[in-house]
N, C-alpha and C positions, 0 to 999 in steps of 0.2 A: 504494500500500500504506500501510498507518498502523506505527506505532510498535507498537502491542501486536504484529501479526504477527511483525517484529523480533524484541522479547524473547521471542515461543515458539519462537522455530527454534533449538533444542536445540542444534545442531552447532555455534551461534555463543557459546552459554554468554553470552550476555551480561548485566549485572548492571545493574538500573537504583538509581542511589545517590540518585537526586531527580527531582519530576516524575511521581509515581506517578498521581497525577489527569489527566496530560496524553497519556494513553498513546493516544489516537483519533487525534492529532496524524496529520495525512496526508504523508506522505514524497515529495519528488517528484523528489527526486534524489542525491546522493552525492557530498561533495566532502572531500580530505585536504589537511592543511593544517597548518602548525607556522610558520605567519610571526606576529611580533607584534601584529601588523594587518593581520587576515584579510578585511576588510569588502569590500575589492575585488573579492576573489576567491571569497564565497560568494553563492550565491543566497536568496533566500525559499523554506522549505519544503525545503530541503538536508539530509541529514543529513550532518555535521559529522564526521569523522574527525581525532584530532588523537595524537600522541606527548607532547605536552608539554612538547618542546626549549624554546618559547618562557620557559617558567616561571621567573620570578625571585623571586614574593613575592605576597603578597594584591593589591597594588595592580597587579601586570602579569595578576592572574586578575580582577580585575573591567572592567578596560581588554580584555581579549580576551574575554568574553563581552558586552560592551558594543559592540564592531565585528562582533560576530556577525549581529545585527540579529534578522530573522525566520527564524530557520533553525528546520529544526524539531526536531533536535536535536543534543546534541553525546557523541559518543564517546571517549573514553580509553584510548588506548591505558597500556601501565606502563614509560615509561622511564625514570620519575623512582622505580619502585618502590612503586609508589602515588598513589593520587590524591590532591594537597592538600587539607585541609580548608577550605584559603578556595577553593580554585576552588569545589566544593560547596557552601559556603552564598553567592560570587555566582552561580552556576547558580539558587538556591532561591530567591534576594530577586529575578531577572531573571524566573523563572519560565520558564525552559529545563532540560527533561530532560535529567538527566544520566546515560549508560550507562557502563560500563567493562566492558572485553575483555582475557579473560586473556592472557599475554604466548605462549602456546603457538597461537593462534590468530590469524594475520594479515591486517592491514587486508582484504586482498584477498577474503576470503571474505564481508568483509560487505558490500565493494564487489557481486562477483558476484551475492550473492543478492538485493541491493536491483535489481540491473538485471535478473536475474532475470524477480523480481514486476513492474515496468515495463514489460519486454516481451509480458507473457502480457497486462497491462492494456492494452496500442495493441489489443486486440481482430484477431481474425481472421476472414475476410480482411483484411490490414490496408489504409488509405486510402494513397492513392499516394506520399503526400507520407511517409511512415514507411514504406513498403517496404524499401524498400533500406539504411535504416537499421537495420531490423531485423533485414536479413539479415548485414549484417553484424557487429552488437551479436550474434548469437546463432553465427556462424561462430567468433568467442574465445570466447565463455562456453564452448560445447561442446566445447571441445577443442582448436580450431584454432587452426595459427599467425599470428603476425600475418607471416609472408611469405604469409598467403591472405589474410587480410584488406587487406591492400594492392593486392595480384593484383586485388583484386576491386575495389577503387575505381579501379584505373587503368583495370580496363575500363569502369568504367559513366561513365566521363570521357573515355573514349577518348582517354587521353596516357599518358607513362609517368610515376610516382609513386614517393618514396624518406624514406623517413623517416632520418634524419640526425644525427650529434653535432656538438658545436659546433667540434670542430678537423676538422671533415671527412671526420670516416669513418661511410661508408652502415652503417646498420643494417640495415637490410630496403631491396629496391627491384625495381620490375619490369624492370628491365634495367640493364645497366653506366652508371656515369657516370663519366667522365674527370677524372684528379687536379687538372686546370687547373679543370675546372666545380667538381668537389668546395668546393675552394679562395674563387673565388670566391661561391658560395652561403654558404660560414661567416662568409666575411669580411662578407654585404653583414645575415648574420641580427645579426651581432654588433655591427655598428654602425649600422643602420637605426637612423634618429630612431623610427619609426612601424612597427610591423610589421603584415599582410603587407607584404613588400615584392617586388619583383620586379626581376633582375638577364639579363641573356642570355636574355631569352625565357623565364626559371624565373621562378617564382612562391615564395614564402619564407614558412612559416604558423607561427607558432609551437605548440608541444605544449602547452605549458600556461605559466597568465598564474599559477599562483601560486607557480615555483620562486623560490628567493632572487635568484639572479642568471642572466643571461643564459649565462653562461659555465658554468652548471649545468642546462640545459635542452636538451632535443630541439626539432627543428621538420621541419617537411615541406617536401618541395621538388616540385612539378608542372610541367609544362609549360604554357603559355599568360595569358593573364590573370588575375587572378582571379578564382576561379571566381563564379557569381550565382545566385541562386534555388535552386534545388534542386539542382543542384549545390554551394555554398557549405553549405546543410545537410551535404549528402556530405563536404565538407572538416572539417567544426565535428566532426562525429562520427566520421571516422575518426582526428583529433588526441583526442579523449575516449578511444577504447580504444586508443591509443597511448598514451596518459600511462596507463590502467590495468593493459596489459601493462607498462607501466615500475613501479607500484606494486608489481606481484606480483614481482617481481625482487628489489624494494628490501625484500622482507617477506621476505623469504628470506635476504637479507644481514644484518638486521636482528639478527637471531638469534647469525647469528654473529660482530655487533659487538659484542651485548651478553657474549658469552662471551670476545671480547676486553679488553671494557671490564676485566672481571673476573681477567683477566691484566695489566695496568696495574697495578688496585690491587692487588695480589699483587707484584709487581713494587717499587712505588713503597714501599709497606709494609715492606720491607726482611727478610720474613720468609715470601718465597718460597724452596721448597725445590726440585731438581731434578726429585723426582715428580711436582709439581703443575703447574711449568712441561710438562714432558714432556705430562702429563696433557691437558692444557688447547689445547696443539700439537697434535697427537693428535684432540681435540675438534671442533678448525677446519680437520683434516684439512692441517694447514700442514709439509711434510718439510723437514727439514733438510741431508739427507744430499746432494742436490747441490749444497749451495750456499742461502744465506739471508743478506739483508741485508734493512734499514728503510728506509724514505723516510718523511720529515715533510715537509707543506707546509703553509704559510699561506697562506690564498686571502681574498678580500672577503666579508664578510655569513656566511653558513652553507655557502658552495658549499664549502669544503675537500673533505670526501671526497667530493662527486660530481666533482669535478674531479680529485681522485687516483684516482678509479675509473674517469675516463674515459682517464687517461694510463697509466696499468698494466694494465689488465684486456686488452686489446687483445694484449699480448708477454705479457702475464704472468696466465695464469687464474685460478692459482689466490693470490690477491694476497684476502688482508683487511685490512680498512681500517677504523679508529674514526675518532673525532672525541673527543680527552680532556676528559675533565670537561663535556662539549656539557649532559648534565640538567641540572648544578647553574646551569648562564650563559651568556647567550649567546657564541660565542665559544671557550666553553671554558676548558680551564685553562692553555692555550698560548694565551691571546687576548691581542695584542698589542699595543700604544697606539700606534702608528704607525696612520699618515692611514689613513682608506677610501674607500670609491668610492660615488659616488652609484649608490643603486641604480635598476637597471633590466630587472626581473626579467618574467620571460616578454614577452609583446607590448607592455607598456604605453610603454618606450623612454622619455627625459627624464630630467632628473634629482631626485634624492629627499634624502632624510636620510643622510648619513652611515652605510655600514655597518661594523660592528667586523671584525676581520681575526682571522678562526679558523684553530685548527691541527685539521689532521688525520695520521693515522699510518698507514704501511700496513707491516704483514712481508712481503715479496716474495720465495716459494721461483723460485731461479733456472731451474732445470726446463732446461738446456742452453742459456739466453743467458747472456752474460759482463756482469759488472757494470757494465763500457763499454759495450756496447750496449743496456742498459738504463735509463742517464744519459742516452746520446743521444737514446734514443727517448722519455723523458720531457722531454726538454730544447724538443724538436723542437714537440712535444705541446702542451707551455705558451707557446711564442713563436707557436704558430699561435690562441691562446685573446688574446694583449695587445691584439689590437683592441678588443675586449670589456669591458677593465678601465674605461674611462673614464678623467679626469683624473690621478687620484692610485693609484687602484688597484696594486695589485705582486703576483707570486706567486712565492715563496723559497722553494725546496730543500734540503732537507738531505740527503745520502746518504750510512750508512753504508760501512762495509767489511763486508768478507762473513764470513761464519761456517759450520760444515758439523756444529756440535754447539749442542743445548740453552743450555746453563749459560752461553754469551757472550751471550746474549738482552738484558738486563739493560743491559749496557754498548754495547750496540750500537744500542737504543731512545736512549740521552742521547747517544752522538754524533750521531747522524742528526738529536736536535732542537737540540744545540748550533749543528751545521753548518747547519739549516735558520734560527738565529736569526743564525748572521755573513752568513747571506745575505741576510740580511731589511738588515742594515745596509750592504750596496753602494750601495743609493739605485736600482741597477736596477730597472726596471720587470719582468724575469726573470732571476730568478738563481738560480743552482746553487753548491756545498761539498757536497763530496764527502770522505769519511774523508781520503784522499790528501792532501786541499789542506788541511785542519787543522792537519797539521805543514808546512807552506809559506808562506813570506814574505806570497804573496797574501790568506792568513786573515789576518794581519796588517793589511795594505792595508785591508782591507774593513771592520776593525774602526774604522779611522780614521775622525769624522766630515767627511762630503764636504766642506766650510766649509775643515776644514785639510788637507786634499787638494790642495786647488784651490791653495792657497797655498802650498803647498810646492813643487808643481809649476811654480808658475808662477814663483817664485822660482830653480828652478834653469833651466828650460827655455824661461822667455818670453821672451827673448833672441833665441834660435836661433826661435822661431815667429814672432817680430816679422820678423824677418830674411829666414826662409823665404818669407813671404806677401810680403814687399816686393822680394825682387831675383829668386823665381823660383827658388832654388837646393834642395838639398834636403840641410840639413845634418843635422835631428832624426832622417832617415834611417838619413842615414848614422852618428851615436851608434850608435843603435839596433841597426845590425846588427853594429857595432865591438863592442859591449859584449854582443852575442848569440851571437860567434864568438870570442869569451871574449877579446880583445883580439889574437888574430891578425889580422895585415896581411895577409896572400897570402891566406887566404879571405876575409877579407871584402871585400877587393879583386874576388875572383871571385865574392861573393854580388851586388856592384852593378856588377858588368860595367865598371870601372874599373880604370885604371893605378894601379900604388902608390902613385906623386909624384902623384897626384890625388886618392890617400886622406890620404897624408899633407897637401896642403895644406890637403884640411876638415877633418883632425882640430886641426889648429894654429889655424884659424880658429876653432873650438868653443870651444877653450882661450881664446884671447884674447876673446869673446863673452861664455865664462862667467866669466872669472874664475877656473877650475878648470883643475888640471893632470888629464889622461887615465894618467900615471904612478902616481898615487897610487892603491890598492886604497880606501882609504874614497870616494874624491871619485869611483872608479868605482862602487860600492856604492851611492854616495846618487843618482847618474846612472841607475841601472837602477831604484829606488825609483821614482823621478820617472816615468818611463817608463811604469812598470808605471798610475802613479795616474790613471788615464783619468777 
């Protein structure tokens, strides 16, 4: 199909702002994309779908039209509220069409109709080698689920086929897979130097090479080798309308982050009223009345909210999630100056430049889980994604307390990203703060940098660890559980299955090791400090 066809199809309102002469341009495929350095991941003769997220200035719009290459052309979506005027005049000096797409009509419909027009052009009867491509490309367009279009490549593969998240839960599949395979298929997609890869006889394909990071991507899991020949077609294009049915998904929430977005600044503006909050709830269809609390996380590169979408949506449906300030920077306006992770974003695997660490936000109406088991099952979520982070990478939590009215909103959004910022300073590679742990010694602990951690700790307790590792005995234990049964004898006695006169002798030996009397409430205070500072 060409570009002019495009701009006539009414339904898509499309607006071409440059490139008027170029509109013959032949279209030959379809690709969405918000990285800053797209060149990898688009083809020659592509048309270009973008949001904008990447946008910092004239010079990051003529560097993303300059990685563009031959594409034929590029689309705008409006998350920045408009399209800049330097990305338009380098579209005009590069001599790249420029369209834009009102904000009521999503990627997805121009996706469709571009594959559409593609399909009706393989001509019919179609040639062997595009059969079954086709039939599957037109099984989603028409309506179908992709648990048929799956269905349908595991048969013409004769194996069973399951499209998949990165902590391990089947999205579509044509048969059950066991939480042990589950497991191992995420752990080998997330650390493969190379992907495909192949682990237990599965096969591991990723969904698309232009998400930000691994740990925000889908991939497919098959039985057997890698598939070859016309089979491997079968693979390339059932990951293509997998990542389109994840589009159409992502154009649907789109909408209702940016009506989130727009409760932030309402929020943050300090002249939010309880109508407009109420209103705006209301909007995103988010209730309060069982139960509502926040979670902020910071994740590597851009994956935040697809990675708080992959850990809440699962318990929690009806969960909305932004990304603050994502239009105006990469990052956002919670982007952190703590390290990043080389990225390693869909198949390509290796390492890269440095990515910035974004925040994202989600309200999560409780809908009858308890906000304990909603920590734990995000908790669970993210430790099953750290394989994925690479070197330096981390992802921090924050969680508020809960609420069951409007008007605590406000205060519930800066604990969540307070708590999710003392997380960020554990030095764990996963960590959690929770409203609870806010007022606890441990928010404390965590704000201490690790450097005077290590040294204070080691200062009261590398005595008893020197000690421990060289005669075999287990004094540091035994503090531990003295100082955790609040200094009673007779249970802690019964917590280590020891005589009294055997408690009492380690405890006398601690004392003389440290230096410190076990009588004194400070020198036991600063004994459970020490303890705590892992």
């Amino acid at each position: 199909m060409r570009l002019r066809e495009l701009v006539q199809a009414r339904h898509l309102h499309l607006k071409v702002l440059t490139g008027h002469d170029l509109l013959d341009r032949q279209v030959r495929g379809v690709s969405t994309t918000d990285l800053a350095e797209p060149g990898r991941f688009v083809k020659p003769g592509e048309l270009v779908l973008t949001e904008l997220t990447w946008h910092t200035g004239a010079e990051s719009a003529r560097d993303f039209v300059k990685a563009l290459g031959e594409v034929a052309a590029l689309v705008s979506g409006t998350a920045l509220k408009g399209v800049p005027l330097d990305l338009v005049d380098a579209c005009a000096e590069a001599g790249l069409p420029l369209l834009t797409l009102p904000v009521e009509v999503p990627f997805s419909h121009v996706t469709e109709h571009v594959l559409r027009a593609l399909i009706a052009e393989l001509g019919s009867p179609p040639r062997q080698r595009y059969g079954s491509r086709r039939r599957l490309a037109s099984t989603l367009v028409d309506g179908g689920s992709l648990t048929k279009v799956v269905t349908a490549v595991a048969g013409e593969l004769d194996v069973p086929c399951w499209v998949m998240s990165p902590t391990g839960r089947v999205i579509v599949g044509s048969q059950p897979l066991e939480e042990e395979q589950r497991a191992r298929l995420a752990h080998t997609f997330l650390t493969a130097r190379h992907l495909p890869g192949m682990v237990g006889g599965l096969s591991v394909f990723p969904i698309s090479k232009g998400a930000p990071h691994r740990i925000a991507n889908w991939f497919l899991a098959y039985a057997g080798e890698q598939a070859q020949g016309e089979n491997e077609d079968l693979i390339v294009e059932l990951a293509a309308l997998v990542a389109l049915e994840r589009s159409r998904l992502e154009a649907a929430q789109r909408i209702e982050r940016r009506v989130f977005d727009q409760l932030l600044e309402l929020l943050e503006s300090g002249e939010a009223g309880l109508p407009g909050v109420v209103s705006r709830l209301h909007t995103l269809h988010v209730e309060t009345e069982h139960g509502l609390l926040v979670v902020a996380l910071s994740a590597p590169g851009d994956a935040g909210v697809a990675v708080l979408d992959e850990l809440l949506r699962p318990l929690a449906p009806g969960v909305v999630t932004a990304a603050p300030g994502a239009a105006g920077a990469p990052g956002g306006a919670g982007a952190s100056s703590a390290a990043g992770v080389p990225s390693r974003a869909g198949g390509t695997g290796g390492a890269g430049a440095p990515d910035a660490v974004g925040e994202a936000i989600a309200l999560v109406p409780l809908a009858g889980n308890s906000a304990r088991e909603l920590t734990a099952h995000v908790m669970a979520g993210a430790r099953r994604l750290e394989a994925g982070l690479g070197g330096e990478g981390r992802i921090a939590l924050g969680v508020s307390s809960v609420t069951t009215g409007p008007a605590a909103l406000n205060g519930l959004i800066e604990e969540a990203r307070h708590a999710r910022s003392l997380a960020a300073l554990s030095g764990e590679r996963i960590s959690v703060i929770t409203g609870d742990d806010v007022s606890s010694h441990r928010t404390l602990l965590s704000a201490i940098p690790a450097d005077l951690r290590r040294s204070f700790r080691t200062r009261l307790l590398g005595a008893l660890e020197a000690y421990d590792a060289a005669h075999q005995t287990d004094l540091l234990e035994t503090l531990q559980a003295f100082l955790e049964e609040s200094g009673n004898w007779t249970s802690t006695s019964e917590r280590l299955h020891v005589h009294v006169n055997t408690l009492r002798y380690r405890l006398k030996r601690i004392e003389e090791l440290t230096g410190r009397s076990l009588n004194s409430w400070d020198e036991r205070v600063d004994f459970m400090l020490a303890v705590r500072m892992r």
